[in-house]
Phi, psi and omega in degrees: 000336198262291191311311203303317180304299188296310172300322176266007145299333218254295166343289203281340171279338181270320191319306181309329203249050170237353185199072175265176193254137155260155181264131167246336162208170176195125184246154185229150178209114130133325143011072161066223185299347220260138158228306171283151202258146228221124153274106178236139199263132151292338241294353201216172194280006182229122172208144192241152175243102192227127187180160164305161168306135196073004190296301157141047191272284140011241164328299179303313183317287200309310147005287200268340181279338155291300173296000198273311195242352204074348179283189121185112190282348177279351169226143194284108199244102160008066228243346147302299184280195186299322164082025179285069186217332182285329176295172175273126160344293203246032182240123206249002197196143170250131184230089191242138218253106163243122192282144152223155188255185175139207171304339183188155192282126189217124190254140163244088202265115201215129173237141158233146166239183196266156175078035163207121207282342210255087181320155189248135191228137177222140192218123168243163217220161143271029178246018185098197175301157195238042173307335138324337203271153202272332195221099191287327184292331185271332186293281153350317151316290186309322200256331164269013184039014155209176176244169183307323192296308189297293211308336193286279178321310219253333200241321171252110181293092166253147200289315148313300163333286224276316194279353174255005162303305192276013190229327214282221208247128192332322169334294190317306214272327180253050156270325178273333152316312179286350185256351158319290172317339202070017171232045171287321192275345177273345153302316204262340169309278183321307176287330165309312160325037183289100171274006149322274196319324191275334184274009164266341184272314193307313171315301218253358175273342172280319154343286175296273179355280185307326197292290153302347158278351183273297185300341161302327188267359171276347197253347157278344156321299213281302172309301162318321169263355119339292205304328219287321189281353172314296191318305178267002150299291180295335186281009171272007168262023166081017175263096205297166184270025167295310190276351168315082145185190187315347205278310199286344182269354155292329185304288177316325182313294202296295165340314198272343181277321196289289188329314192263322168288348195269323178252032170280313182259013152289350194217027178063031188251137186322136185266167182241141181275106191198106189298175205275159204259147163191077165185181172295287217304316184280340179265342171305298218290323165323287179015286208270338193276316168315333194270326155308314195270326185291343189274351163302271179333291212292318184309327191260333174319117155352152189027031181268308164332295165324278206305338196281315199292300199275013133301300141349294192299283163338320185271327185292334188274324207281303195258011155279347182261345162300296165342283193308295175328312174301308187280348191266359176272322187299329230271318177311333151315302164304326164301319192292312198298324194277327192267319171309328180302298207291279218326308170317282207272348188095176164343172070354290114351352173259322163296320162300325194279253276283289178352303189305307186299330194301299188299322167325291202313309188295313167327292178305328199262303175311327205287334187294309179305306169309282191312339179269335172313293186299330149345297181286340191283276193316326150323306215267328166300338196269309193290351203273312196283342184313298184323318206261340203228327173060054177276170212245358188194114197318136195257020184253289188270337184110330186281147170290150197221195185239099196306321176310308169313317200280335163307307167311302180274006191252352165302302200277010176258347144256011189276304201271334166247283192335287157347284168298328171273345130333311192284315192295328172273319176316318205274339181283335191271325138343267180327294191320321171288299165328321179294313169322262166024296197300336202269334173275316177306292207280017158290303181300328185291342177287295204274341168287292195325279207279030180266274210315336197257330159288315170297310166234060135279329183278020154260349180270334163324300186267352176251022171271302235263314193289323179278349160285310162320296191281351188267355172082355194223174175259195204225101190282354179195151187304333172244007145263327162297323152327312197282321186256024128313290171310342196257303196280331155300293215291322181317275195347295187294342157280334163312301163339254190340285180326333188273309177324304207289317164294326205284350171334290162332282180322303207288002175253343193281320175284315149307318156277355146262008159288344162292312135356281168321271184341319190271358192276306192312313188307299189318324167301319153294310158349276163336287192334308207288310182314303167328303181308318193249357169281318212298321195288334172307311213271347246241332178279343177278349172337130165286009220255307194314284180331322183268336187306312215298292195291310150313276199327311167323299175293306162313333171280347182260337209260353152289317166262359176275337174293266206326304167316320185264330158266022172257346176283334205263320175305320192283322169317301176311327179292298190308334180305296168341283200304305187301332189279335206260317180284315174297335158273010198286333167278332173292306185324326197293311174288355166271314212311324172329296231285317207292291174308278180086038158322123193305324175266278192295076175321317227205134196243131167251141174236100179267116159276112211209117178280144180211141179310151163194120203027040166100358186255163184228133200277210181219081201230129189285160184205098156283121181210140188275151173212177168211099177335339210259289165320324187100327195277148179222134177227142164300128174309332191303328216271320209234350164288124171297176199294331207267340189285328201257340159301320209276308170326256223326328197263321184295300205272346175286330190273343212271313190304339217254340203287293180273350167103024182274021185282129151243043186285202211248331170328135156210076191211133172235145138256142179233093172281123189055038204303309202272048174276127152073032176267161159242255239224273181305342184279316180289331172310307165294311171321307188282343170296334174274351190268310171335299173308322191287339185295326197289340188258339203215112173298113174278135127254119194237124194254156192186144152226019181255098156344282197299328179254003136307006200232319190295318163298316161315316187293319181308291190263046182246013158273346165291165170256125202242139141252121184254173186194128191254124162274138178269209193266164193297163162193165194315302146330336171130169184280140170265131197244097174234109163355110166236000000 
């Protein structure tokens, strides 16, 4: 099956390349450096870019690579903003023209303007502008046959791109291999084909499935058992649960209505007006209205008004004798506290006189304490000069003395009196303060009391004053106020009765129909709950269930024919690899000879080995140099210098883009920098193989290397060629000249 599949790949890539699209010219305006608008013509099968870095070699490439995709991979652009990083500075608008020849003339326009993120794409044909075409980006596709990813890889050589096919991380490179190769739509075939996604959809519809039958049934839990307590609730009004349902609560309904309009219209109260309910919800709301007019009726009974006042009254009364009560048990605490207090400690006036004396007493001892102090100042002055001068004569009387003796004694007249008496008045003044100390703490404790015994007496005062007020007379004590509180509750309250006592009747008569009310009420809820739990009943019998049911089924055939169809599409893919890969492998091989020249490793193999990866099965490449003769094998990542390894990249991109294993709509390669890190001989080999690749492929070739600029020029100058020199840069755009 992989040859036949291979021969009609191979068909259908020579079919392609007798009427691929070429550039014959592009003009750019408003573009990156461009600013005024520059036409450069293609016309032929070879056209050089040849300038320094910064020439603007580049920008024209990327020019075209934009208008084509929308891209420019080389300078890195914001694509959440406005992308005005693609205009020219003194430019409101970027505009690139691109001509192509081919199967048919095909012109491409693509403009942006600035402070807009979104490019304008125009496509003409040969039959004219194409203002018709509905989807110009999709329209565009269809005739080249690739996207921008492929356009990177397969038609513009950036040199980077290509070295990283041998370097990056294996995904990367052998992801990049199949789109080398041309079998990125059968990669995509394959990733489409997720049976992950259909056993997540089956997982979560059985979920949402199990999810909504769990909550119907917490919530028919919840309704059952709600109804079982409805139930025994009416069966304590003696109501079997046979009988639970509309019929006996119209029965109540109607008693209970006749009840209430017959003594509504004995007391002269609005009668109410109420269709027979037929449903829970029209007999609750009868309920609440029947339950209004009785509270209507009791408002209207005779003396109820009377009764209502002395009630009032009675409660107003009640709590000034609770007050009152309250406050003369506080103000008797207080008294009691303050006379246990005097009987300990004495007066006010007792505490004070003792205060007074204390402090007196505490005066005379300091004034003592001084004076026997200055004593000693003066003892200690006679002994300090006897000591320091020793005279021969009391510098007081005059008489002669013995400064030692006198010294001596004026030692022991402070040591024995002076001394000892000092010490006696400190320990006395002490005490004297402690004594204060005790006498000022039990004053304030004095001065709380009777702050408490004042306050309440002035709260017994004052609610004495409210209850002479409501009693009309005045109140010489708290406990005479008390005595006409109680005598003034029981009249009331005999009156109260006395007004009650006909209205006993009515009032029994009402109550039973608020029982009545009551048993309407249990059956309605009943109802409710009963309703509630059929509706969940029908709501699990649902076809909605039934179709959930019925996917999930189908979703179960279609898990299996997708696993069936991607295990059919791996194996195609794997063998397809290998076979495309064996069939170009000789022109690679032969570029690689002619390009590399490695002195060991001659012959280069690209080995193809399917390998699982998360349940899928890849494609995976090992480029390796080898030498047939030794037997020996290397990764080129491994053991090639960087310029060794540019040139494999340059063997398998020319060598694929060469024999036509592509199957875009392209038939143009660009090579930006082909000769980056070759050396001589190596550029040498480059222009013999582009010389070839040219006679099947229109080149563009970007170059800023003097020696394989020249080496090119020498290669094509028998060809028809466009060289084309960039100069030095301005403000206006790169300077461009035809040489």
């Amino acid at each position: 099956m992989s040859s036949k599949l291979l021969r009609a790949y191979s068909r259908r890539c020579s079919a392609v390349a007798q009427k691929k699209f070429r550039i014959a010219n592009v003009e750019i305006s408003g573009f990156r450096g461009y600013k005024d608008s520059l036409t450069v013509g293609f016309g032929t099968p070879v056209v050089m870019f040849f300038g320094g870095n910064g020439s603007g070699k580049s920008s024209t490439l990327g020019a075209i690579e934009w208008c084509l995709f929308d891209e420019f991979a080389s300078v890195a652009i914001d694509k959440r903003g406005s992308r005005d990083e693609l205009l020219h500075e003194q430019y409101s608008k970027a505009n690139v023209i691109l001509e192509m020849t081919g199967p048919k003339k095909l012109k491409v326009t693509r403009s942006k303007k600035r402070n807009k993120k979104q490019a304008e794409l125009n496509i003409e044909l040969d039959e004219g502008p194409g203002e018709d075409i509905a989807n110009p980006e999709h329209e565009l596709y269809s005739n080249l046959n690739l996207g921008f990813d492929d356009f990177v890889r397969a038609v513009y050589l950036h040199q980077e791109n290509v070295r990283g096919m041998l370097t990056d991380d294996p995904v990367a490179r052998d992801k990049a291999m199949d789109r080398l190769f041309g079998l990125e739509r059968l990669r995509n075939i394959s990733d489409g084909l997720d049976l992950k996604k259909v056993k997540d959809a089956i997982k979560s519809l059985s979920a949402r499935r199990q999810g909504a039958l769990n909550k119907l049934q917490s919530h028919l839990d919840e309704a059952s058992k709600a109804y079982e307590e409805a139930e025994m609730k009416a069966a304590s009004f003696e109501i079997p649960k046979a009988s639970v349902g509309l019929s006996l609560a119209n029965k109540t309904f109607r008693k209970t209505l006749d009840s209430v309009s017959r003594i509504s219209k004995s007391v002269g109260a609005e009668c109410p007006e109420i269709p027979k309910p037929g449903s829970h919800g029209s007999l609750l709301n009868a309920a609440e209205v029947l339950r209004s007019s009785v509270g209507r009726i009791r408002r209207r009974l005779p003396g109820q008004e009377e009764i209502s006042s002395l009630a009032s009254a009675l409660t107003k009364l009640n709590s000034l004798k609770s007050d009152l009560a309250n406050l003369m048990t506080r103000q008797g605490v207080a008294d009691r506290d303050i006379k246990s207090f005097e009987k300990e400690h004495g007066s006010h006036e007792k505490l004070t006189k003792d205060l007074n004396t204390t402090s007196g007493k505490m005066i005379r001892l300091e004034k003592e304490r001084n004076e026997t102090g200055s004593k000693e100042r003066v003892i200690l002055d006679g002994l300090e000069y006897l000591q320091e001068f020793a005279p021969a004569r009391c510098p007081i009387c005059g008489e002669k003395i013995d400064a030692d003796d006198a010294c001596q004694h004026l030692k022991e007249e402070v040591q024995e009196v002076v001394g000892e008496k000092l010490k006696q008045l400190k320990t006395r003044i002490a005490e004297m303060q402690e004594e204060e100390d005790q006498l000022e703490s039990l004053l304030e404790t004095c001065d709380d009391l009777e702050d408490r015994l004042e306050k309440a007496k002035s709260e017994v005062d004052d609610i004495l004053e409210d209850v002479a007020k409501e009693l009309g007379q005045p109140i010489s004590s708290g406990k005479k106020g008390m005595e006409l509180l109680g005598r003034k509750c029981t009249d009331l309250e005999a009156q109260r009765k006395k007004l009650e006592k006909p209205l006993k009747k009515r009032e029994e008569e009402l109550q039973e129909i608020e029982l009545w009310l009551t048993q309407m009420e249990a059956i309605a809820v009943a109802l409710r709950w009963k309703e509630r739990r059929d509706e969940i009943v029908k709501l699990q019998k649902e076809k909605a269930f039934k179709r959930v049911d019925k996917t999930l089924k189908e979703l179960g055939k279609l898990e299996a024919v997708v696993d069936m169809v991607a295990g059919a599409v791996q194996i195609v893919q794997s063998d397809f690899a290998k076979s495309l890969v064996d069939d170009a492998m000789p022109q690679i091989k032969k570029f690689y000879g002619e390009l590399v020249g490695h002195p060991y490793y001659k012959d280069l193999q690209i080995e193809v080995t399917p390998k699982t990866t998360r349940g899928r099965v890849r494609n995976s490449y090992r480029i390796v140099g080898s030498n047939p003769k030794d037997g020996a094998e290397t990764l080129a990542k491994d053991r090639f210098s960087t310029g060794q390894m540019n040139c494999v990249a340059l063997s398998v991109f020319l060598a694929l883009a060469n024999k036509g294993a592509y199957s875009h709509n392209i038939g143009f390669l660009i090579l930006d920098d082909p000769s980056q890190n070759l050396d001589t001989e190596h550029k040498e080999a480059l222009c013999r193989i582009l010389a070839r690749v040219a006679k099947k492929s229109q080149l563009v070739i970007s170059s800023q290397d003097s020696e394989f600029q020249k080496m090119l020029k020498s290669t094509f100058k028998d060809a028809k060629a466009i060289t084309y020199r960039f100069g030095k840069w301005s403000i206006n755009g790169p300077k461009i000249k035809a040489v």
